[in-house]
Legacy VTK file of the C-alpha trace (Angstrom):
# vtk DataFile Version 3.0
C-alpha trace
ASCII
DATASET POLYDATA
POINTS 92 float
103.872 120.900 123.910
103.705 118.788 120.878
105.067 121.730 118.864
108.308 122.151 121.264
109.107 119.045 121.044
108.879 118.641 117.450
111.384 121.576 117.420
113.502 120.439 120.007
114.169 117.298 118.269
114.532 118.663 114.727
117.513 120.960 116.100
119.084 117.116 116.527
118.124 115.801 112.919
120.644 116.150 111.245
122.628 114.151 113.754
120.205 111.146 112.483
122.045 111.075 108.705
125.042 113.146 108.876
125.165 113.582 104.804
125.425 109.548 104.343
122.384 109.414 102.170
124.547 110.858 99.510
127.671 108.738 99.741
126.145 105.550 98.055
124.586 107.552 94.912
127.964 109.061 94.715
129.729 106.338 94.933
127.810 103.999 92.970
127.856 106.515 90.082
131.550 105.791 90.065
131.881 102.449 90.135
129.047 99.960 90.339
131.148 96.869 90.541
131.070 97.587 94.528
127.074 98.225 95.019
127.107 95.067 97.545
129.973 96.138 99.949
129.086 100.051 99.752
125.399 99.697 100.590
126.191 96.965 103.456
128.502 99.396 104.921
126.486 102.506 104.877
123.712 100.431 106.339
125.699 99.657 109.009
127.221 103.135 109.723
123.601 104.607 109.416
122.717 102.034 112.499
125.134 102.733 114.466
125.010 106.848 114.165
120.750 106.403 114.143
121.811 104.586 117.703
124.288 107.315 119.279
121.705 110.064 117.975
118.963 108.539 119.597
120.993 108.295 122.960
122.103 111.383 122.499
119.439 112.994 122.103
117.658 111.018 125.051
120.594 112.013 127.222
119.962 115.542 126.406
116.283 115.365 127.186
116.749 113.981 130.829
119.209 116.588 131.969
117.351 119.170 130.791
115.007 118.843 133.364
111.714 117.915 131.181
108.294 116.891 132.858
107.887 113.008 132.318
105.446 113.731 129.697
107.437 115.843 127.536
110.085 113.717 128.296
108.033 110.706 126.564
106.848 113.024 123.700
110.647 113.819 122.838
111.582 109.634 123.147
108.213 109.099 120.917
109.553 111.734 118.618
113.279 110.646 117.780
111.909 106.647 117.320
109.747 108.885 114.519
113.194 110.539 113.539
114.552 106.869 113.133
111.759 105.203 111.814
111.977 107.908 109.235
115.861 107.777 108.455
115.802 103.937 107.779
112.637 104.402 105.903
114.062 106.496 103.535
117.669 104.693 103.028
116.039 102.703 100.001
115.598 105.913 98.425
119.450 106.747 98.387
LINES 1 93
92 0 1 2 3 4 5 6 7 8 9 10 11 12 13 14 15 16 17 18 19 20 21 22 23 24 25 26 27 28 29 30 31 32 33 34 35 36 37 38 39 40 41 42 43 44 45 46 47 48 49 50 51 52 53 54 55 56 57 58 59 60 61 62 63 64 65 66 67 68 69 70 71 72 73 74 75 76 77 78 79 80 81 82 83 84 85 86 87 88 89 90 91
């Protein structure tokens, strides 16, 4: 079980950054007069798409008809997703 749903959520990871852990490097490389307002505001963006994920993903999960414990696996797995994601926006 633990394998499917560490597969089932991965098909949703990429939901969890969406390519924003490149935009600050990017941007920073061009100008780094704006480092305060750019990393504020791909903090916040990363939030608030880590937040729709996760209910998305949870959505997903419940209408799919999942025993309760696979069900709890999946939740336990995507706050591992976003534990993760925020973990490693430092690294951008």
């Amino acid at each position: 079980m633990l394998n499917f749903v560490t597969y089932f959520c991965s098909l949703f990871q990429v939901l969890f950054d969406f390519g924003i852990s490149q935009l600050p490097t990017r941007e920073l490389a061009r100008d780094l007069s704006r480092s305060r307002e750019l990393v504020g505001n791909v903090e916040c963006l990363k939030i608030i798409i880590t937040f729709i994920s996760s209910f998305l993903l949870g959505i997903i999960a419940l209408t799919s008809h999942f025993d309760r414990v696979t069900n709890w696996a999946i939740l336990l797995t995507t706050l591992a997703f976003t534990i993760n994601r925020r973990a490693m926006a430092p690294l951008s």
